[in-house]
N, C-alpha and C positions, 0 to 999 in steps of 0.2 A: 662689724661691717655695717657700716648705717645704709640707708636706700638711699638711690641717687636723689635729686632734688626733683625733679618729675617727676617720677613715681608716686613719692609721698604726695608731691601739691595735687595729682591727680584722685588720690584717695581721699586726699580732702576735698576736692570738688565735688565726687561722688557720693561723700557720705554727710559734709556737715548740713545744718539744719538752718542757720544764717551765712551770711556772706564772710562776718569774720571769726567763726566758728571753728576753731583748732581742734576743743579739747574736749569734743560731748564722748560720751562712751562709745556710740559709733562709730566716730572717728579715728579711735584711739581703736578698736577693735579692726577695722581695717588695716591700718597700719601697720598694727602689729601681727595681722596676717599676714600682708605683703612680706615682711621682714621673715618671718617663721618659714615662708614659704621658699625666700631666696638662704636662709640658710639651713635649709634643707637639703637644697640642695649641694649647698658646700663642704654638707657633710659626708653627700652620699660619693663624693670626691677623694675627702679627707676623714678618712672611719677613725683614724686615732685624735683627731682634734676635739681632746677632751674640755678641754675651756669652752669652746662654742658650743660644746653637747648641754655643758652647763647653762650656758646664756639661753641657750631654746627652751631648755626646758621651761627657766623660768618667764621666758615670754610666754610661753603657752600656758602657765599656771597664771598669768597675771590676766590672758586674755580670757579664761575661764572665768575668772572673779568677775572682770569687767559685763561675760556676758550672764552671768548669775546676779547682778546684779540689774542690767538690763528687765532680763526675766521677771526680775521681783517688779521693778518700778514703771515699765513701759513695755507691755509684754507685746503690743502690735508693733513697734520697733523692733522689738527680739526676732522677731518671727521675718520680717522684713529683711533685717540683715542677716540672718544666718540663710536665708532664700538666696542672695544676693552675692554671699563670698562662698558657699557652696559648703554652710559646716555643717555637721550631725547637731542635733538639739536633743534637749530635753524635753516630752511633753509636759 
């Protein structure tokens, strides 16, 4: 299920760092919140749609890496966006 096309351009307003800014780690962590979050709820609809349990998972491990890497290389970025999309952090 991808997001609709607002949704995303709005994440990307929110989060990139220049005007044609798609694909910083910010971005892409946004994103793929938004996404994590709408199929979240599509599961908590459909408990046996085992494919999509598949698919979140792996977004949520890809948004992990995305913000462990954050962490490592722009850690006042880190802190700023997991402020911003309401995640737990690591100190």
């Amino acid at each position: 299920m991808p997001l609709q096309k607002e949704v995303k351009e709005q994440a990307i307003q929110d989060f990139h760092r220049h005007d044609k800014d798609t694909g910083s780690p910010e971005v892409q962590v946004a994103i793929l919140t938004r996404r994590i979050t709408q199929l979240t709820e599509h599961l908590r609809a459909n408990k046996h749609d085992e494919s999509c349990r598949r698919g979140l998972l792996k977004m949520v491990g890809q948004r992990r890496r995305l913000l462990t890497y954050l962490r490592k290389t722009q850690y006042q970025q880190y802190i700023a966006v997991t402020d911003r999309l309401n995640l737990r952090r690591k100190q």
